[in-house]
C-alpha positions as CSV (number, residue, x, y, z in Angstrom):
1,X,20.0,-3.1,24.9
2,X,20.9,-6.3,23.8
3,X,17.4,-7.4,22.8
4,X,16.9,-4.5,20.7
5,X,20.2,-5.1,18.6
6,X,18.7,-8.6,18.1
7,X,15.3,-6.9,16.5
8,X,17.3,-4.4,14.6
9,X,19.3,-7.0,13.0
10,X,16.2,-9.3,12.5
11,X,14.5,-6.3,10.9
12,X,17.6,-5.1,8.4
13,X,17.0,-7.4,5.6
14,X,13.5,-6.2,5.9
15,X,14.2,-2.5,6.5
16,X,16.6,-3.0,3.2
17,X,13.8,-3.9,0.9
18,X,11.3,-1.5,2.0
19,X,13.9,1.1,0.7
20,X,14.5,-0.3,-2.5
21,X,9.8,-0.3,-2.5
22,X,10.6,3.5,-2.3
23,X,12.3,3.9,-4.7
24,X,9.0,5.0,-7.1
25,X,9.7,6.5,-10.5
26,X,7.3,9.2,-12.0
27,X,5.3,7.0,-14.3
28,X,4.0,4.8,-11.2
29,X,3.4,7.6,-9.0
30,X,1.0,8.9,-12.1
31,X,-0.6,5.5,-12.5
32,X,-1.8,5.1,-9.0
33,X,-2.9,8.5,-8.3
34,X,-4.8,8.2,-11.3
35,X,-6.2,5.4,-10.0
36,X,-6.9,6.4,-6.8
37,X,-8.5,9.2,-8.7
38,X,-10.6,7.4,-10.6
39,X,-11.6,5.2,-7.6
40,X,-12.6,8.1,-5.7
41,X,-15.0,9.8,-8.2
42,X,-16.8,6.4,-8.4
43,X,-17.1,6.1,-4.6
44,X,-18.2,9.5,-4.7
45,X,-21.1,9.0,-7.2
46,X,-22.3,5.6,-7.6
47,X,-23.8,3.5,-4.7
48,X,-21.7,0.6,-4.7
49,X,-20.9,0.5,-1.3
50,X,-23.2,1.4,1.7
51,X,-22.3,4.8,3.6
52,X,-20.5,3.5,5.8
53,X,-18.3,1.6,3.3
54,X,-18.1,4.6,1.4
55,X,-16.5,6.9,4.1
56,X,-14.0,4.0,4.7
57,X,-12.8,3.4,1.2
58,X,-13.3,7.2,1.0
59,X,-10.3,7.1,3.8
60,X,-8.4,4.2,2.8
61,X,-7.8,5.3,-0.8
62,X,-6.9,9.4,0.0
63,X,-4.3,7.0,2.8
64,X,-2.9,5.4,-0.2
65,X,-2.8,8.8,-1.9
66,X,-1.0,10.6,0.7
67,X,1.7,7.3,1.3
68,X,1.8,7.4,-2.9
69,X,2.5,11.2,-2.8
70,X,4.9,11.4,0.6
71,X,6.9,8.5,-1.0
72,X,7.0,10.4,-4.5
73,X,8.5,13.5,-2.7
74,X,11.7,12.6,-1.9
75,X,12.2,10.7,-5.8
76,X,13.4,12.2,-8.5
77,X,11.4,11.3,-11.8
78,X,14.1,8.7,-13.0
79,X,13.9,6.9,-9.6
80,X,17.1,8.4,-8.0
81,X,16.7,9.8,-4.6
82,X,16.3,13.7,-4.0
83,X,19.8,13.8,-2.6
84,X,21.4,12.7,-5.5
85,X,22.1,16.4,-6.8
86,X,23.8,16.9,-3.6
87,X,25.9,14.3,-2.9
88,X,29.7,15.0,-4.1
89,X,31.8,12.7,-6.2
């Protein structure tokens, strides 16, 4: 028990900042699924990669869509966490 209150308190600082990462307002959630948009309709037609690369960029960049988008769900457009509407003052 008292190893993993060490870790946890090692990992705050760490934990703290990866919250304040997703944080993600509209216009960047826009930007990089346009990107990963783009990036995939290039993969998909031109033969810059080999087959195999293709299927693994294929994967990595509909990864990075899904993290962009999971992240993007629980954001309201300004930035401000989905609670925000909730929470009483």
């Amino acid at each position: 028990m008292i190893r993993e209150i060490r870790l946890w308190l090692r990992l705050r600082p760490i934990l703290t900042q990866l919250q304040e990462l997703t944080k993600m307002k509209f216009s960047v959630n826009v930007v990089i699924q346009m990107l990963a948009l783009v990036a995939q309709g290039i993969n998909a037609t031109q033969d810059v990669l080999p087959p195999r690369g293709r299927f693994w960029a294929m994967v990595a960049l509909s990864a990075v869509q899904g993290v962009t988008a999971v992240l993007a769900h629980f954001v309201n457009p300004d930035g401000t966490p989905a609670e925000t509407s909730y929470i009483r003052k």
